[in-house]
Structures are given as structure tokens and as C-alpha cells.
C-alpha positions in Angstrom: 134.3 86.8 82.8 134.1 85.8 79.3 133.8 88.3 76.1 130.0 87.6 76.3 129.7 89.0 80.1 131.8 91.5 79.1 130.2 92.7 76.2 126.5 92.8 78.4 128.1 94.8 80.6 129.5 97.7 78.3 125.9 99.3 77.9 153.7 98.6 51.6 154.9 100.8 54.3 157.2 104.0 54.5 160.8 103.9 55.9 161.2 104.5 59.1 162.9 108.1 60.1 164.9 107.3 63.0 168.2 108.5 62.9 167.8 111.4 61.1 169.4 114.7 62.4 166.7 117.6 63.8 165.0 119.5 61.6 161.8 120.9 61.2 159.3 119.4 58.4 156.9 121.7 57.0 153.7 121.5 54.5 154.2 122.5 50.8 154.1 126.4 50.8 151.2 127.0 49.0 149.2 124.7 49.6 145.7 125.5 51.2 145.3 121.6 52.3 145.5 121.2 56.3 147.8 119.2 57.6 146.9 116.9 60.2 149.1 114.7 62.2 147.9 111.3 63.2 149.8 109.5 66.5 149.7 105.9 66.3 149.6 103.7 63.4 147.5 100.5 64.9 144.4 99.8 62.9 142.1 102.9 64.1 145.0 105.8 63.3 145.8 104.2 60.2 142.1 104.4 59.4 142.3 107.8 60.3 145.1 108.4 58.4 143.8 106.7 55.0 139.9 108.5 55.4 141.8 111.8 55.9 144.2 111.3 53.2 141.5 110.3 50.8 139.6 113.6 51.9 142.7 115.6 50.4 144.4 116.0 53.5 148.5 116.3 53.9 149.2 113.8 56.9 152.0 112.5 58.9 151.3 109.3 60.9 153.7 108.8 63.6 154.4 105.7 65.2 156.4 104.8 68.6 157.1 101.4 67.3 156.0 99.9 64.8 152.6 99.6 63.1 149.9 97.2 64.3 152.4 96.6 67.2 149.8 97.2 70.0 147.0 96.2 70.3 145.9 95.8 67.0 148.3 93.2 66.5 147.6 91.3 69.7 143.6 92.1 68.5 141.4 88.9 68.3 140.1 90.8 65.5 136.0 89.9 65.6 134.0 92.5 63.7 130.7 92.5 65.3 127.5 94.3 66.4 127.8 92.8 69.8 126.4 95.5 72.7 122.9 95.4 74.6 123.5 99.6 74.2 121.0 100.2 71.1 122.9 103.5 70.2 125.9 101.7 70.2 124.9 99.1 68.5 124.2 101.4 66.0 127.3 103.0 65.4 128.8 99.6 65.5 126.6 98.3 62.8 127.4 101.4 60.4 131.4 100.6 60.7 130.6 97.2 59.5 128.5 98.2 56.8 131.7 100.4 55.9 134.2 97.2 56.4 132.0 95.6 53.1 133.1 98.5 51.0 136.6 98.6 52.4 136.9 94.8 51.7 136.1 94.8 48.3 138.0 98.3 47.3 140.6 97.2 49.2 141.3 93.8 49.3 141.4 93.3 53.0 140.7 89.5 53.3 138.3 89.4 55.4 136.4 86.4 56.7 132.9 86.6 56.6 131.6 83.9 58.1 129.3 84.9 60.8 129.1 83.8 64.3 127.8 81.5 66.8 127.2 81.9 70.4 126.1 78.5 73.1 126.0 77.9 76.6 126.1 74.7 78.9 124.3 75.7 81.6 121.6 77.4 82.4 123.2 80.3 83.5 125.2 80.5 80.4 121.8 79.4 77.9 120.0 83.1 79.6 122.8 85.1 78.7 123.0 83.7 75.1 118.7 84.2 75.1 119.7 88.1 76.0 122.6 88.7 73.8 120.8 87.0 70.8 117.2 89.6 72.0 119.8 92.7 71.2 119.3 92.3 67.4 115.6 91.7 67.8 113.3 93.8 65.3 116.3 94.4 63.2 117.3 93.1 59.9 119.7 91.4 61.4 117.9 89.3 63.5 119.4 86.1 64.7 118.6 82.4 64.4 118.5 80.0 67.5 119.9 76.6 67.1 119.2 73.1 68.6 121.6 70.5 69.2 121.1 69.5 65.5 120.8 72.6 64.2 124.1 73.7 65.3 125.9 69.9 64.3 123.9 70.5 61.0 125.1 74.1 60.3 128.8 73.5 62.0 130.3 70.2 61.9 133.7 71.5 62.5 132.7 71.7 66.1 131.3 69.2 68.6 129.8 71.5 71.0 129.2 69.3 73.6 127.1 69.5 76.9 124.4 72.1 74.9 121.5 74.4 76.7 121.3 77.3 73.8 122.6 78.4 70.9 122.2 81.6 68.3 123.8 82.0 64.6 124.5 85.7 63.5 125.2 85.7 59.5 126.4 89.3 60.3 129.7 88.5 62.0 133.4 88.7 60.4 136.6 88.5 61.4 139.7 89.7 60.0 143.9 89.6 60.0 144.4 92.8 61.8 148.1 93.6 60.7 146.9 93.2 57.2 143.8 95.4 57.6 146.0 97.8 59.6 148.7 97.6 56.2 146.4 98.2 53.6 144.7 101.3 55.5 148.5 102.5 55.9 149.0 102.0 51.9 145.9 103.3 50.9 146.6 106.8 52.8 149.9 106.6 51.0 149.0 106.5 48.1 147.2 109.5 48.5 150.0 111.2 49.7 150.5 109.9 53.5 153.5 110.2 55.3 154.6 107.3 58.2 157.1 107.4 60.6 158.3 105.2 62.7 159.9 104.1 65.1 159.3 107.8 66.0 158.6 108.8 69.8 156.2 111.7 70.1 158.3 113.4 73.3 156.1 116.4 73.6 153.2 118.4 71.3 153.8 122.4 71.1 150.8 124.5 71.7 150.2 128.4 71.0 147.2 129.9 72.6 145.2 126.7 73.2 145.8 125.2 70.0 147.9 122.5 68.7 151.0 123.8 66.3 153.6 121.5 65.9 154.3 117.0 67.1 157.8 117.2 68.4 159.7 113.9 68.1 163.6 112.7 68.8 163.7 113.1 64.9 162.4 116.6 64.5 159.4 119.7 64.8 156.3 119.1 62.7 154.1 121.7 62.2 150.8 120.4 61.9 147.2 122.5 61.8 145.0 119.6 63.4 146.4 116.9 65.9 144.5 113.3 66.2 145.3 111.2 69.2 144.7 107.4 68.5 148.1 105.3 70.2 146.2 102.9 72.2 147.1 102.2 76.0 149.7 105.4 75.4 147.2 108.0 74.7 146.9 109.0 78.7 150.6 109.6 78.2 149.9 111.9 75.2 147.5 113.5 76.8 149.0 114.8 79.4 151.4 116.8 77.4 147.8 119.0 76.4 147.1 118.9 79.7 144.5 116.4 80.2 144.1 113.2 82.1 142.7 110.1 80.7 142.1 106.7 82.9 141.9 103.7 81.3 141.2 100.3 82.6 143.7 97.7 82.6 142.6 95.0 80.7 145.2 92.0 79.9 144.4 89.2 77.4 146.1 86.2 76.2 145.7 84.1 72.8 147.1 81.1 72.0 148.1 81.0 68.2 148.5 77.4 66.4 150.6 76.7 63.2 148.2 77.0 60.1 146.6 73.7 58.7 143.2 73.1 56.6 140.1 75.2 57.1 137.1 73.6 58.8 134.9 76.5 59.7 134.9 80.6 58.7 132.8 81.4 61.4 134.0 83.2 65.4 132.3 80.8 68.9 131.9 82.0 72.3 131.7 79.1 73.7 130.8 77.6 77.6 133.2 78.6 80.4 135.0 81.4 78.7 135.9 80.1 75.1 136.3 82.2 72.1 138.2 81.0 69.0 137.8 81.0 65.5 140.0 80.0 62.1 142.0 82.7 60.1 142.1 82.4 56.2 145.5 80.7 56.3 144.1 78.0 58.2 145.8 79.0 61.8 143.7 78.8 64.7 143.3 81.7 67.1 141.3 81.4 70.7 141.6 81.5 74.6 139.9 80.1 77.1 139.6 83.1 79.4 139.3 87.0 79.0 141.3 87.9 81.7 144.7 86.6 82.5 144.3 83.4 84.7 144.4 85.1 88.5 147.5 83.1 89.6 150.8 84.3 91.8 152.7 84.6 88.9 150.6 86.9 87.1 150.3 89.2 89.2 152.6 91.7 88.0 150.8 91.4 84.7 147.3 92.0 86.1 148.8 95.7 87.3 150.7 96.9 84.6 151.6 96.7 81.2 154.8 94.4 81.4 155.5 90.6 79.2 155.1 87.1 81.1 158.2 86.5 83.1 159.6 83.6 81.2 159.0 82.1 77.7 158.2 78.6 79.5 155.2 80.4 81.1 153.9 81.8 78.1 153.9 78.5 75.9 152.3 77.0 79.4 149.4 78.8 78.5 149.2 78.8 74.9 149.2 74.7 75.2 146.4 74.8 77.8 144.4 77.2 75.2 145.0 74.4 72.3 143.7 71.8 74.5 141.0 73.1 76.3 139.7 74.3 72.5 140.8 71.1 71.2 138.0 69.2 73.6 135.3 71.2 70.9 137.6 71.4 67.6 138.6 68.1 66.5 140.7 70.2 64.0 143.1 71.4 67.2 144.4 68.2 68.2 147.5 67.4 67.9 148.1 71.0 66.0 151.2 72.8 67.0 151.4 76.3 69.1 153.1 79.2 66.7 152.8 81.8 69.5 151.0 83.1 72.6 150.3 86.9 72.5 149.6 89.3 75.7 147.4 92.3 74.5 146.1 95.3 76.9 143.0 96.3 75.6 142.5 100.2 74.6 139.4 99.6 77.9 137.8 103.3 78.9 136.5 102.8 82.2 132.6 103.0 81.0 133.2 100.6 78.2 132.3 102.9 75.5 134.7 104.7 73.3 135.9 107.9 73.6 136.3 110.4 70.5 136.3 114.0 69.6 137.8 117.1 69.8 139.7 118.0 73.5 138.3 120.5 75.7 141.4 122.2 75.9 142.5 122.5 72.3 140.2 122.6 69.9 142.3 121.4 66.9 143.3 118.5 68.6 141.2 114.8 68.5 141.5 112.3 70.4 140.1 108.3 69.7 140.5 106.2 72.5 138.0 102.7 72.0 137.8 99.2 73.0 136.7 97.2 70.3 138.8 98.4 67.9 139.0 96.7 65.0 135.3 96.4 64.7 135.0 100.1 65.0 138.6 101.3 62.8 136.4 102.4 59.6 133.9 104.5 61.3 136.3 106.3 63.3 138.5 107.3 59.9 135.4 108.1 58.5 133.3 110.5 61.1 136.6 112.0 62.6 137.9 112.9 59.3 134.6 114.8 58.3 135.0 116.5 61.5 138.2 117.8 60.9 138.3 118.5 56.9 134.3 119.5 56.8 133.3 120.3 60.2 130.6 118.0 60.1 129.6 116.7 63.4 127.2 113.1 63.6 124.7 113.0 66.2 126.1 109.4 66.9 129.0 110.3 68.2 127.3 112.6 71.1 127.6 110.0 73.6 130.9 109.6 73.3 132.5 113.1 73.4 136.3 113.3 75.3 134.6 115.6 78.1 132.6 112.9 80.2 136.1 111.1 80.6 138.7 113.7 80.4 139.8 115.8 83.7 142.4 118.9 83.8 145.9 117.5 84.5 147.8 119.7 87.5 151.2 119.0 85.6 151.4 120.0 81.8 
């Protein structure tokens, strides 16, 4: 299925401290500010990290590899209201709201160039009708587009065979391991500590609460625990004593060398394409939201493991090009940089997962897909539940306990 099927149905950085002998890393003595440990450092716990440091927090971000190496990184990093869920919708709108402000304190780059979304059939001209009905009565209300209307207000792209189309001026999209560095040296700045490469091996409890992130580098004691490492949060997890299922969700994009800039605006196009044009002029897209279904793949479409052969992976990433290149007159000829393999942060609903656990009740835990379009919110609702104990009414959907169950091994 492509992202729109998909989306219908979802109702400066600090040193790493590897190498360092064991020792135990304490807060200031004397100082009343909490300290709260943040595991992972992809674009939603560096979010996280920077809203809580801001707040007057002491935090520590730990990171198994590097940050933005997950899925942020392999992110196609579309900022958008996109979800026939109303509530949902709203909580995505408010975290873009909160990307303008970011942008322009921040100087995130960000592309804000909205969106358009055609079909080629009639099958595919329906689901464009509903998807474009979800902003209906909104401010945000989308325009449809003829044939000429779409030439007219895109001539970067020659849609071909055409049955509907909708523009969304709302839509932006973003370099994620920028966003994801400037969250990181924005909490820094206010104090924020990261480390990485640095393996959480185990989290020390004391009568149902969270006291200290153990690591091969050390013991820190930390007074509040937040959870946000992607596809290695189940593993996390189940050191508190909770399991988490996550779908598995592998995705491929094709990456081309940068050239000029035709177009500042994300497609979803016929027969699975999605693609738009980053700032540098690079062009970023697939052709399929799932990895192809082929014999070789299969090991791929189980677990979490790279394509078998470098020859494979630039198989596909040329395919991508071309196939794109049959709508972008801009893509031909242009040269492949990379293909990247992501597995989406998917919970098995759709819908993300955040709050405090069940089982200890200074520990969160984030767990979305989506993201990127969702990183601000999260830093920003999360941290006023930790530091103020202020709890929004939007996030009562989405509570840990709907997904969570009591592991039989801690």
C-alpha cells in the first residue's frame, strides 16, 4: 500500500563517553532541579531533551549509537496533518503549529512548501476525494486541482494519466538529522548532557520507581526516566518489566546527488509514489511503502537486518530514480547518492503511544510513527508532565496502558 492507504487506515554535539572507566555520575548536590534521563537521541528524544532542558531541567540523553541514526535519519521527514482520526489530527496540527516557532528560533531549514496529493484511476481519485474531506470545515481546508490547475501551480511535475488532485498549503518537510542537531544543541545549551555511543544495559528500580540508567560506561542516577529509542524501546522496556509490540514496518528511499530546485512542495503520487526536493536540491522518493515482496527480501520483511549486498540496494535506488523520473523531468539522468532501509517506530494501532508506565510512575515512555511530524509536541506535552505535572486531555487516547502487557521475565 502506499503512504496514502496507509495513513487512511491509522484512524554541535557532545563527545561521546565510551571508553570511560565505571563510575557513577550524579546531579549537583544542591540542586532542587530533577534530573531526567532521556534514551535515544533521534528527533523525538532530542525534542524531549531540548523542551525539558529549556524547562530548567538537568538531563542526560543517552544514545546506543549515534544521533538521528534510526529512524530519524532514514525518516522521509513530511510534516503533515495527514489522518482521517479528527483527534489526531488535532494533535498533529498543534506540533506543526509548534515546528513554525521552532523554525524561526531555531533555524531549522525547513521547507514549507505544502503538498499535493493525485490519483490515476478511479480507485486512486476516491481516496484522494477522502483524504482531501479530512480538513473539511477547517482553516485549513484544501484546494482541488484540474489537470491545468495542477500544470499551472506545479510545472516541475508532469503528472500524467490524471483523475484527481488536492493542494495543502499546510505541508512541510524538513532535513531530519539537522532538525534532530539543533534540538540536541538547543538542550545543550541549556545545560544538556549526550552520550553516545552509550548502550543502556539495564535501568535500576527501588520500590516501583526508576533510580538510576546503567550503561557499559557507568550508574546514573536519575529522578524521572523518558523512553523514546525507536524500534529498541520493546527492548527497554522489558528491563521495567513491560512488553511492547511493534509492527514491523521496512521502508526504502532512493537518495539522488543534489542539483537545482524545481519544486518545494511533498507528492503522493499514482501507484505508490511519494517524493519531494530537499533545500540542497537532492531528491528524496520511493515508489513503494513497503519493501518490494521478492525472495530476496524476505529476511528483511521479518526482522531488522540491511539488504544482503550493496548491488541489491543500488538495484533499487535506480528503479526509484526512474520510475520518479517518468513524473520529474528534473530526475533524469540525475545520479543515485544512497538508498536507505528505515523501520518505522509502527505501534500496532497506528497511533502513538506516550505517557507515564503502569509500573513505574517516574518513568515515560514515547513510542510514535510519524515521528518527525509529531517531535515538537512530544518535547513539549511530556516535559510539562514531568517538570509541572500538567496532563493534556489530547494525549488520553494515547496512554502506554492500552498497548503495554506485564512481561513474565524482568
Amino acid at each position: 500500500m502506499n503512504r496514502r492507504r496507509v495513513i487512511q487506515g491509522l484512524s554541535g554535539l557532545a563527545l561521546g563517553m565510551s571508553g570511560m572507566p565505571l563510575a557513577v555520575t550524579a546531579a549537583p548536590r544542591g540542586s532542587r532541579r530533577p534530573h531526567v534521563g532521556v534514551i535515544g537521541a533521534g528527533i523525538v528524544g532530542a525534542s524531549i531533551g531540548m523542551h525539558l532542558a529549556r524547562a530548567g531541567a538537568l538531563v542526560t540523553l543517552f544514545e546506543r549509537t549515534a544521533p538521528a541514526a534510526g529512524a530519524t535519519r532514514n525518516s522521509f521527514a513530511w510534516v503533515d496533518p495527514w489522518t482521517l482520526d479528527l483527534h489526531y489530527q488535532q494533535l498533529r496540527l498543534r506540533s506543526i503549529a509548534l515546528y513554525g516557532r521552532l523554525d524561526r528560533e531555531l533555524g531549522l531549514g525547513m521547507v514549507w512548501g505544502g503538498y499535493i496529493d493525485w490519483g490515476a484511476s478511479a480507485a486512486e481519485a476516491r481516496d484522494v476525494r477522502d483524504l482531501a474531506a479530512a480538513l473539511e470545515g477547517t482553516r485549513f481546508a484544501v484546494r482541488s486541482l484540474d489537470a491545468a490547475q495542477f500544470r499551472q501551480l506545479s510545472p516541475a511535475i508532469e503528472p500524467g494519466p490524471f483523475a484527481a488532485a488536492f493542494y495543502s498549503g499546510l505541508d512541510g518537510h524538513l532535513d531530519p538529522v539537522r532538525v534532530t542537531g539543533c534540538f540536541l544543541a538547543a538542550a545543550q545549551r541549556h545545560g544538556a548532557q549526550l552520550k553516545y555511543p552509550c548502550e543502556v544495559t539495564d535501568v535500576a528500580t527501588r520500590a516501583g520507581r526508576v533510580t538510576a540508567v546503567v550503561t557499559r560506561e557507568g550508574v546514573t542516577p536519575v529522578d524521572h526516566l523518558v523512553i523514546a529509542a525507536g524500534v529498541d524501546t520493546p527492548r527497554l522496556l522489558r528491563m521495567l518489566g513491560e512488553e511492547l509490540t511493534l509492527a514491523h514496518a521496512p521502508g526504502i528511499l532512493a537518495h539522488s546527488v543534489p542539483g537545482p530546485v524545481v519544486t518545494r512542495m511533498v507528492y503522493d503520487g499514482p501507484a505508490g509514489l511519494e517524493f519531494k526536493q530537499m533545500a540542497d536540491g537532492s531528491i528524496v522518493g520511493t515508489d513503494s511503502e513497503q519493501v518490494p515482496n521478492l525472495p530476496q527480501h524476505a529476511l528483511i520483511r521479518e526482522q531488522p537486518v540491511d539488504f544482503p549486498d550493496e548491488a541489491l540496494r543500488r538495484q533499487h535506488g535506480e528503479r526509484i530514480l526512474a520510475r520518479l523520473a517518468q513524473v520529474m523531468p528534473a530526475a533524469r539522468g540525475v545520479a543515485l547518492a544512497r538508498l536507505t532501509l528505515g523501520f518505522r517506530v509502527l505501534p500496532t494501532d497506528g497511533l502513538p503511544i506516550v505517557g507515564a508506565l503502569p509500573s513505574s510512575a517516574n518513568a515515560h515512555v514515547v513510542a510514535t510513527h510519524s515521528g518527525v511530524t509529531l517531535a515538537p509536541i512530544m518535547g513539549k506535552l511530556v516535559s510539562e508532565e514531568i517538570l509541572a505535572q500538567r496532563h493534556d486531555l489530547i494525549l488520553a487516547p494515547y496512554r502506554p496502558e492500552r498497548m503495554l502487557r506485564r512481561s513474565t521475565v524482568v
